[in-house]
C-alpha positions as CSV (number, residue, x, y, z in Angstrom):
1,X,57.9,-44.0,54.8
2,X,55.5,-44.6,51.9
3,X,55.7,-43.4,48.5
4,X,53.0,-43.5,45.9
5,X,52.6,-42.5,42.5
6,X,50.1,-42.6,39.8
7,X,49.4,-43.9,36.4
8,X,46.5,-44.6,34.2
9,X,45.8,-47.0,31.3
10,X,43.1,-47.4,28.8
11,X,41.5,-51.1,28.2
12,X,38.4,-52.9,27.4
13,X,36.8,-56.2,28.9
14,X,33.7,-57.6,29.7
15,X,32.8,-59.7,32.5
16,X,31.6,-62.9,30.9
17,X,29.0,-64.1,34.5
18,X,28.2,-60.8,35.4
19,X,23.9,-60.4,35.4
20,X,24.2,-56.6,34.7
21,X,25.6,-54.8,31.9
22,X,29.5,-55.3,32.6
23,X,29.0,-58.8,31.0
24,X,28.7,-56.1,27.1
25,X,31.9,-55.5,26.2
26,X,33.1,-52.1,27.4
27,X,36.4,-50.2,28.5
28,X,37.6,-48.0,31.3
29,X,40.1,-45.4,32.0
30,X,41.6,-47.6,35.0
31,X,44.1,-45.4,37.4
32,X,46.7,-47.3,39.3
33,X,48.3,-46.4,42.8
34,X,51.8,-48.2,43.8
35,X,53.1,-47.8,46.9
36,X,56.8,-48.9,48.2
37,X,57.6,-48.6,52.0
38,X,61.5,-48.6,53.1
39,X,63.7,-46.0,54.3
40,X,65.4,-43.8,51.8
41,X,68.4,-44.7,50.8
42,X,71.2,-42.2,53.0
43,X,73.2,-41.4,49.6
44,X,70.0,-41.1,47.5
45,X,67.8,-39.5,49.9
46,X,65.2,-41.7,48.1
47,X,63.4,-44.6,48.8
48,X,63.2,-45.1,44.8
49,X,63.9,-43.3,42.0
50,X,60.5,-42.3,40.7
51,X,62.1,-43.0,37.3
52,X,62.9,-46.0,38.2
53,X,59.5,-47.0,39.7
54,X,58.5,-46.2,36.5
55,X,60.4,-47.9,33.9
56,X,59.3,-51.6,36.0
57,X,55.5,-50.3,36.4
58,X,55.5,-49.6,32.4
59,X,57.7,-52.6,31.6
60,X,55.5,-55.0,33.6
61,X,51.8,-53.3,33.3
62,X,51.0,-50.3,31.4
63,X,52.9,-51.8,28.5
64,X,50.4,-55.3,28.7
65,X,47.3,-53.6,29.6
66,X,46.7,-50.0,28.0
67,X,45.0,-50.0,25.1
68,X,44.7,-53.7,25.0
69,X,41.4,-56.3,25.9
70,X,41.9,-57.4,29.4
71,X,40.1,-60.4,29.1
72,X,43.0,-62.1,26.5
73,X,45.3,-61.6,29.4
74,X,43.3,-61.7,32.9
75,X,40.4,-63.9,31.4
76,X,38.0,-63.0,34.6
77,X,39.0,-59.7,34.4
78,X,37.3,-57.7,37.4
79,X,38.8,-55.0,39.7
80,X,39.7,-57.7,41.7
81,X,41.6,-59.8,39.3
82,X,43.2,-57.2,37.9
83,X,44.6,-55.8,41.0
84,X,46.0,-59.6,41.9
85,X,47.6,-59.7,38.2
86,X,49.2,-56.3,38.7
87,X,50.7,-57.3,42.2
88,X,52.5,-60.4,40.4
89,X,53.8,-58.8,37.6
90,X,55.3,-55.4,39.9
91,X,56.6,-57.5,43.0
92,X,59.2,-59.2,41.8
93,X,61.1,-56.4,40.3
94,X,59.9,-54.0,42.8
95,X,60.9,-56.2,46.3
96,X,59.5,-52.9,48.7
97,X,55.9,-52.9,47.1
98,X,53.3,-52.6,50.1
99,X,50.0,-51.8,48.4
100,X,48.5,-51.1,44.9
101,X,45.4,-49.4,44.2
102,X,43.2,-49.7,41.1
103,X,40.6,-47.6,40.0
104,X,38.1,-49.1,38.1
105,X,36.1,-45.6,37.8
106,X,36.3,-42.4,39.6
107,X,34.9,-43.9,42.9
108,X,35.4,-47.9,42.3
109,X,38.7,-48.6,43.4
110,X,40.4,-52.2,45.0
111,X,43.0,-52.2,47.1
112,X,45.4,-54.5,47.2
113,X,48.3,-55.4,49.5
114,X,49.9,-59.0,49.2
């Protein structure tokens, strides 16, 4: 069983070798997807607590990211490279993590899995 749940972030970057205009500095309203796969726990009935899925995601990623320049922390900061840094900082406090989605726009989205 997979569960998923959404946040969203505010933050700025440029891309520093792009030919086009993401090399001007600009910012986004990024969504992110995680998913965790397991069974749900027979006590709980959950796989995780959403509230607990929380408190790691904002701990480890909405805290570093929204409202902050991307490019201090993930210097090549593209979909891409943002959806690897996200992955690090979410796996080890969240060991059932199976995929992670980030939207860049509306319809620009990576997908990410490990």
């Amino acid at each position: 069983m997979i569960l998923r749940k959404e946040y969203s972030f505010e933050s700025a970057h440029f891309i520093y070798n792009h030919p086009g205009k993401c090399r001007n500095l600009h910012g986004h309203s990024y969504k992110l997807f995680v998913l965790v796969e397991g069974e749900p726990n027979p006590e709980s009935g959950m796989i995780i607590d959403f509230d607990d899925l929380s408190k790691v995601v904002t701990e480890q990623v909405l805290s570093k990211l929204d409202h902050h320049f991307l490019n201090d922390i993930i210097p090549l900061s593209t979909a891409e490279n943002i959806a690897l840094w996200v992955w690090g900082q979410l796996k080890p406090g969240l060991p059932l993590l199976c995929q992670i989605e980030v939207y860049e726009t509306a319809d620009n989205c990576v997908i990410y899995r490990g």
